[in-house]
C-alpha positions as CSV (number, residue, x, y, z in Angstrom):
1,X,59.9,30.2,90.2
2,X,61.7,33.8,89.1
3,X,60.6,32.6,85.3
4,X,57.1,31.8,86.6
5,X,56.8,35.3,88.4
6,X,58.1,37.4,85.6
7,X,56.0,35.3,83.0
8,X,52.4,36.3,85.0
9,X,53.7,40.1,84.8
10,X,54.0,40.4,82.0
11,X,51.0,38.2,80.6
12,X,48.5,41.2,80.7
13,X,50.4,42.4,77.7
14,X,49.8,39.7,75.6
15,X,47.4,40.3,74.0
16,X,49.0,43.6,71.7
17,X,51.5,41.2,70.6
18,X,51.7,38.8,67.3
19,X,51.4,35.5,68.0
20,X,54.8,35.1,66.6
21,X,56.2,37.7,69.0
22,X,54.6,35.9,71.7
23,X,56.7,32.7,70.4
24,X,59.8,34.3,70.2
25,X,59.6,36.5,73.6
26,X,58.6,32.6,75.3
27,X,61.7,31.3,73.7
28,X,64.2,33.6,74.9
29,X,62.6,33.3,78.7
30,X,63.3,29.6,78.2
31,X,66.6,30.8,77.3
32,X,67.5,33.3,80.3
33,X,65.9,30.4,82.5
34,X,68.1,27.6,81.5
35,X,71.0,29.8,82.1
36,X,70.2,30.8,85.3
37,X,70.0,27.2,86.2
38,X,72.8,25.9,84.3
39,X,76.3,27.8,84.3
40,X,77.7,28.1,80.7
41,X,81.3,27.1,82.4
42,X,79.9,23.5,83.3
43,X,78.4,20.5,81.6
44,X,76.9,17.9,84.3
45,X,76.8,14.4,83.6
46,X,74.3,11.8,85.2
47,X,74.2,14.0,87.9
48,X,72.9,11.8,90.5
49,X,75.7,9.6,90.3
50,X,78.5,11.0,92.3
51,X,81.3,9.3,90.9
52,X,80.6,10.7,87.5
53,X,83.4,13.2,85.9
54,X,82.9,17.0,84.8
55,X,83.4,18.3,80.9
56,X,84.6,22.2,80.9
57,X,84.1,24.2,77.9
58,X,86.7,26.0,76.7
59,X,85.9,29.1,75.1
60,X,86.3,27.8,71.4
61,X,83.4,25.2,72.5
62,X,85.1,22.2,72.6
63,X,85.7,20.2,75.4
64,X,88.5,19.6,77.1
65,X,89.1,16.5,79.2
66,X,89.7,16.8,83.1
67,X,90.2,13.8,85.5
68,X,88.1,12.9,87.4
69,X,86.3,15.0,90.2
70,X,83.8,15.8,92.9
71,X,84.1,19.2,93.2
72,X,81.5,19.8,90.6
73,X,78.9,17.4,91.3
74,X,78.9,17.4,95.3
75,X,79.4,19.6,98.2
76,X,82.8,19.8,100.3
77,X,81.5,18.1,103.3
78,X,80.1,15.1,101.2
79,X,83.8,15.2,99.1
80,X,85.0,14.5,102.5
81,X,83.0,11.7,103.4
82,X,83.4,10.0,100.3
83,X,87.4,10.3,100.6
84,X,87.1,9.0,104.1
85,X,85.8,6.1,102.5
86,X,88.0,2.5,102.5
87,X,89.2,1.7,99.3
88,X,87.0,-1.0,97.7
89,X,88.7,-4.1,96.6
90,X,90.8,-4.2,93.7
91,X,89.6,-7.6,92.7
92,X,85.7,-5.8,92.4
93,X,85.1,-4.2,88.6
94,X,84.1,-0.9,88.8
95,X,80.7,0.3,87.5
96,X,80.7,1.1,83.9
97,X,80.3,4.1,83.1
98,X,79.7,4.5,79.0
99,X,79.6,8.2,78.9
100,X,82.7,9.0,80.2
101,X,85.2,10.4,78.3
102,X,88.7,8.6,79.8
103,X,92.2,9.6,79.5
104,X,93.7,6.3,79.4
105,X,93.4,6.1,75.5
106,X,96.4,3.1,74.9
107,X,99.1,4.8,73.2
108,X,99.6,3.7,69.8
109,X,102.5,0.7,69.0
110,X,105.8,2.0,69.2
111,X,106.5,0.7,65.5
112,X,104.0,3.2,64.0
113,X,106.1,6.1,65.8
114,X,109.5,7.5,64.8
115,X,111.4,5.0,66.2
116,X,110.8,2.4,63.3
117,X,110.3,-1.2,62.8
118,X,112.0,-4.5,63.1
119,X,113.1,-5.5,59.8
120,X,114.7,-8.3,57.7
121,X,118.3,-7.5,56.7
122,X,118.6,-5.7,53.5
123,X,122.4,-6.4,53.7
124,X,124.5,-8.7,55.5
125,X,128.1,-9.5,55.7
126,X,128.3,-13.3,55.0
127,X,132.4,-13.3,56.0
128,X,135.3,-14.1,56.2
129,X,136.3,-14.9,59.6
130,X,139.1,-13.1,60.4
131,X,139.3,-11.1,57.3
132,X,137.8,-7.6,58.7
133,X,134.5,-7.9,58.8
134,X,133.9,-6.9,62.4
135,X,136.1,-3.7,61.4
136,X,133.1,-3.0,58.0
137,X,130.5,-3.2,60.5
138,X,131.9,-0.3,63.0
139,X,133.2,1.9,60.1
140,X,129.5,1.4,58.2
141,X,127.0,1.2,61.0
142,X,128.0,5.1,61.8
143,X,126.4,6.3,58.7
144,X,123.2,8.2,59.4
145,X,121.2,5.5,57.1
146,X,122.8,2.3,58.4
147,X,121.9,-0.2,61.8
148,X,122.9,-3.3,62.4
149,X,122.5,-6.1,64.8
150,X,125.5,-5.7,67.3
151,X,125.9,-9.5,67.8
152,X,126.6,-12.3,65.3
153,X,122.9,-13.7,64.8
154,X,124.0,-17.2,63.4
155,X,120.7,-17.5,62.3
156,X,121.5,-19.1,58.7
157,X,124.0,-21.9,59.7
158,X,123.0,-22.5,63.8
159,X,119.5,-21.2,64.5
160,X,117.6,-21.9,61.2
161,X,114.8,-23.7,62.8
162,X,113.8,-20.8,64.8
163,X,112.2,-18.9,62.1
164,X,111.9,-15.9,60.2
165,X,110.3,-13.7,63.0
166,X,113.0,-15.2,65.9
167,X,115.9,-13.8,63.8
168,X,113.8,-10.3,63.0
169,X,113.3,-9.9,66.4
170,X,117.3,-9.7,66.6
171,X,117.2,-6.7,64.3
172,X,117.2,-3.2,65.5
173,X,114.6,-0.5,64.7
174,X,115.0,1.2,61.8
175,X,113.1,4.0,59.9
176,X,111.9,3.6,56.5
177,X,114.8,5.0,54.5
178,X,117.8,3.0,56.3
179,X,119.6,-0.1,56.0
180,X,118.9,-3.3,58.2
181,X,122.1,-5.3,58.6
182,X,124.1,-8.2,60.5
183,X,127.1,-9.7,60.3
184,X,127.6,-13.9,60.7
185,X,131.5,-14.8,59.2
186,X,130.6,-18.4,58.8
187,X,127.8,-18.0,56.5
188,X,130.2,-17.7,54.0
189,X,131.3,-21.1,54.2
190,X,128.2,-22.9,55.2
191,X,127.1,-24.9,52.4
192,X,123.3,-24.0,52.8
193,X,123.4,-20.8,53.9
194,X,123.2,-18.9,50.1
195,X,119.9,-20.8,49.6
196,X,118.7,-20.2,52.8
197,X,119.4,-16.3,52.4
198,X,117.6,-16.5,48.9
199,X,114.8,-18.1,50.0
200,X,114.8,-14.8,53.0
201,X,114.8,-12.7,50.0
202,X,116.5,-12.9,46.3
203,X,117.2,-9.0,46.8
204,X,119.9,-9.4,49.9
205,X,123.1,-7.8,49.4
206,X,126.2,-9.6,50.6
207,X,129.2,-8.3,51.3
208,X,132.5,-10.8,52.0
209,X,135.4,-9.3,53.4
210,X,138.5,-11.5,51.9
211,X,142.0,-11.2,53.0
212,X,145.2,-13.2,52.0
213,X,144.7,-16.9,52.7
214,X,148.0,-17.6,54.6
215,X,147.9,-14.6,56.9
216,X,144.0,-15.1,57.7
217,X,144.8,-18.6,58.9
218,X,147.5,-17.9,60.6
219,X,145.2,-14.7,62.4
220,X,142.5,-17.9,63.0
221,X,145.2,-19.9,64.5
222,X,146.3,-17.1,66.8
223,X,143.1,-16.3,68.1
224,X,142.1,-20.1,68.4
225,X,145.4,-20.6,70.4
226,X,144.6,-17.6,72.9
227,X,141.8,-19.5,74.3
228,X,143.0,-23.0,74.1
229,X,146.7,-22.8,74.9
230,X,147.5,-26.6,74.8
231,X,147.0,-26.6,70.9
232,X,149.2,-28.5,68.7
233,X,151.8,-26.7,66.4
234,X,150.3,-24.9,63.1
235,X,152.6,-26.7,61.0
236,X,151.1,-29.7,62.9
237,X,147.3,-28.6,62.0
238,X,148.2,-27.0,58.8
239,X,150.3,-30.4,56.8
240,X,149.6,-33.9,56.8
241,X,153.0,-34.5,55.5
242,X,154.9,-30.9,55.2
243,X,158.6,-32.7,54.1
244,X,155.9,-33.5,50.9
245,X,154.0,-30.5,50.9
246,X,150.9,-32.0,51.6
247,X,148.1,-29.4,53.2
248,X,145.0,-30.7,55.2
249,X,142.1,-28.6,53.7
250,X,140.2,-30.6,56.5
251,X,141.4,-28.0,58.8
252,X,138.4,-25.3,58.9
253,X,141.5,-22.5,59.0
254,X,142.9,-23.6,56.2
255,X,139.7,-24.4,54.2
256,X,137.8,-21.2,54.5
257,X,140.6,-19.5,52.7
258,X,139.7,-21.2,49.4
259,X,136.8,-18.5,48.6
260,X,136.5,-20.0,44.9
261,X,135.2,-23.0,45.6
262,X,133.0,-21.0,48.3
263,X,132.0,-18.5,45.9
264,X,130.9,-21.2,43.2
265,X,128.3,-22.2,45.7
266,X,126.6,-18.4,46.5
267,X,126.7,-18.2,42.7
268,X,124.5,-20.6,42.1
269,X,121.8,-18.3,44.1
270,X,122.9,-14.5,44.1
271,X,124.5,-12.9,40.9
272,X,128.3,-11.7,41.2
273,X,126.7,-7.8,40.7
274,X,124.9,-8.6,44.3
275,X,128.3,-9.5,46.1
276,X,130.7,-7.2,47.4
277,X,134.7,-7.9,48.3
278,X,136.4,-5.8,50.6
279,X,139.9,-6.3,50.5
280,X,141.0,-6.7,54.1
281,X,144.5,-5.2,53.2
282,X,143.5,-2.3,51.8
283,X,141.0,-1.9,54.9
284,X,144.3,-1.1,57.1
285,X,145.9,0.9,54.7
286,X,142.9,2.8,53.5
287,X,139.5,2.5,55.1
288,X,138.1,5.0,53.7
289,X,138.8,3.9,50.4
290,X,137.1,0.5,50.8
291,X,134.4,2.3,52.5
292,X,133.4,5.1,49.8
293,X,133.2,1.8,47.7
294,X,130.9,-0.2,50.5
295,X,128.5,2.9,50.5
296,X,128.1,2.8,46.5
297,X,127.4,-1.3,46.9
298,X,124.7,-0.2,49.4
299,X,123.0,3.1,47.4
300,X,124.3,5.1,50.1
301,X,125.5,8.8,50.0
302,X,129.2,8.6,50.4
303,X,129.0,10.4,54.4
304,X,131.8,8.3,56.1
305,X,135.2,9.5,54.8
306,X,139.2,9.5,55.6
307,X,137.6,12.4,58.3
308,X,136.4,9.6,60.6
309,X,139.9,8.1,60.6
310,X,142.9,7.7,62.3
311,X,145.5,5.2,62.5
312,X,146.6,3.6,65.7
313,X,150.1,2.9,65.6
314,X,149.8,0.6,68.7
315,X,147.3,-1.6,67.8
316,X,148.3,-1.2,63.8
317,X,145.0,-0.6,63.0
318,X,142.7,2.5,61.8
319,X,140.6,3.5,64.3
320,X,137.5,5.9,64.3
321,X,138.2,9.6,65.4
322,X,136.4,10.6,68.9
323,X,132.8,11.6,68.1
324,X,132.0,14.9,69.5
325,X,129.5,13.0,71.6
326,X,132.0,10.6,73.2
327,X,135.4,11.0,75.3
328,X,137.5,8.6,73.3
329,X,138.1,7.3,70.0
330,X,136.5,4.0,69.5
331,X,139.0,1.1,68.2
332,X,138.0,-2.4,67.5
333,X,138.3,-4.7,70.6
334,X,141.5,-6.5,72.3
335,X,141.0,-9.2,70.0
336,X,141.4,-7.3,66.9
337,X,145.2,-6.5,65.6
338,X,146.9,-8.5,68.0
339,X,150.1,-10.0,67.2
340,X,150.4,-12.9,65.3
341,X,152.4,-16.3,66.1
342,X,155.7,-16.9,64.3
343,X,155.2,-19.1,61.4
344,X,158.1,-21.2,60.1
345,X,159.3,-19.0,56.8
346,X,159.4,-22.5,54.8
347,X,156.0,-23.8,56.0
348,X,154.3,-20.1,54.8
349,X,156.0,-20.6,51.3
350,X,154.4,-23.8,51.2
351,X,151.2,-22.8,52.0
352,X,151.1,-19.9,49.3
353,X,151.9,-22.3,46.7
354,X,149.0,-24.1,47.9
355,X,146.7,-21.2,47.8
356,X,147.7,-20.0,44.3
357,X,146.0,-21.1,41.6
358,X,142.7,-20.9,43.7
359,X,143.6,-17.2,44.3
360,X,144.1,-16.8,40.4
361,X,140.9,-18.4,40.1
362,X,139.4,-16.4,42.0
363,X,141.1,-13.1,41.1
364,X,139.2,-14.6,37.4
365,X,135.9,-14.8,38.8
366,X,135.4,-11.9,40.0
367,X,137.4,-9.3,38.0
368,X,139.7,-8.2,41.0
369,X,143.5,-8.9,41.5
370,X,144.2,-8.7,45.4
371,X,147.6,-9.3,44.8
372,X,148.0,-11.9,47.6
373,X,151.7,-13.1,46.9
């Protein structure tokens, strides 16, 4: 009505104006109108609907969202009413409402974020059962570039059948630029685990951690024996005839310590270049030796050293130094290092004369004298 009023003032005047003056002056009445009747501070959408949510501008022009209110579409004593209200039932869909802008965009999937993805393993350590390799994984899986499953998946030899995407889902999350790894012992002597793993990927590097064949089955029988104290003798599980010399290679701790004729089988599927041997000797007497070495298998900066170390005279094993983030060193588990069963001094000799001329075999194959005698 004020726009009306001042319009008829000053329309007597018209007539000593342009008609493109007359244009312009209409214009910016619209203009003062418009802003008399709409605030620049508040945008109104669908206004009869009460329900309906509020844009304010900020004042770079772009609109910022709010939740949602009443405040800015109805009076207090009709806010109250409306809050009085009962709640309508949850089972009823609300009214859509296509012009809302919401704030309950889904976040995107965790995966795309810094926290990584689930991979397949780029590495794994295939064995040997008591040879070390739960010691490789602790000393490795603190480099910066390194995670690894913390449980043996057993995915190759015991869990095939679930699939591909069963045993990534084991994996931990890992960024771009690190390592995915796990470690299973017994792949190495499963007869169709190298194939399986090529068929995985051709690329997968493999590390075996080997140790001497007489004191690694005599570790396995010791740990075996903890849990099932009614076991027979070693000598007794070890020789079908030990006055003749006689081994049984049917016993699994005696078998898995003739890693030539184990080897033989991975070679027919990896090349030797994409297989790594950690001695387990020199793992005790230097770790960070056989670790400078694991880093350079993997393409990894050399970042764990002999400054992570310490040897701990009780359990006769290197443990790693307290991080500053933790309150104690961390050494391997009661199981690890613990002492070993006396072994008849004749039935031992026997034993390494058994194991000989596989270990020079293998010593051949791949270019490496672990001088196990």
């Amino acid at each position: 009505m004020a726009c009306v009023l001042l319009f008829s003032r000053l329309l007597p005047f018209s007539h000593r104006l342009t008609r493109t003056s007359v244009c312009l002056f209409s214009l910016f009445l619209s203009y003062l109108c418009y802003c008399a009747l709409f605030p620049a501070d508040t945008v109104m959408q669908k206004s009869g609907d009460p329900t309906q949510s509020c844009q304010r501008v900020r004042a770079d022009g772009v609109k910022r969202r709010i939740q949602k209110s009443l405040s800015c579409v109805l009076p207090s004593d009709a806010r109250r009413s409306i809050v009085e209200a009962p709640r309508p039932n949850t089972d009823q869909r609300p009214p859509s409402t296509p012009h809302i802008i919401r704030n309950d965009t889904p976040s995107p999937p965790m995966g795309n974020l810094k926290f990584g993805n689930k991979k397949l393993p780029n590495a794994i350590i295939v064995g040997v059962k008591k040879g070390g390799t739960r010691a490789v994984l602790e000393f490795i899986r603190i480099h910066p570039d390194v995670r690894a499953a913390g449980t043996e998946t057993h995915f190759f030899d015991r869990n095939y059948d679930r699939g591909l995407e069963w045993y990534r889902g084991l994996m931990p999350r890992t960024l771009e630029s690190q390592i995915t790894m796990e470690k299973t012992p017994s792949y190495f002597v499963t007869k169709e685990t190298p194939h399986r793993i090529s068929a995985m990927s051709r690329d997968t590097k493999l590390i075996v951690v080997v140790r001497d064949p007489v004191t690694r089955a005599i570790s396995d029988y010791t740990q075996t024996l903890s849990k099932t104290p009614d076991l027979p003798s070693f000598q007794e599980l070890a020789f079908r005839n030990q006055s003749l010399g006689i081994v049984d290679t049917s016993w699994n701790a005696i078998r898995i310590g003739l890693y030539v004729l184990h080897l033989e089988n991975w070679l027919r599927y990896f090349p030797l270049a994409q297989i790594h041997f950690v001695s387990g000797e020199r793992l005790i007497t230097d770790p960070a030796g056989e670790l400078a070495r694991v880093q350079d298998f993997l393409g990894l900066k050399r970042i764990v050293t002999d400054k992570h170390f310490y040897f701990n005279r009780t359990k006769g094993f290197p443990c790693l130094k307290k991080p500053e983030s933790s309150g104690s060193p961390r050494c391997l588990g009661k199981s690890k290092g613990r002492t070993h069963v006396q072994i008849d001094r004749d039935a031992i000799e026997q034993l390494r004369d058994f194991y000989r001329p596989y270990n020079v075999k293998f010593y051949e194959m791949v270019g490496h004298d672990f001088k196990w005698e």
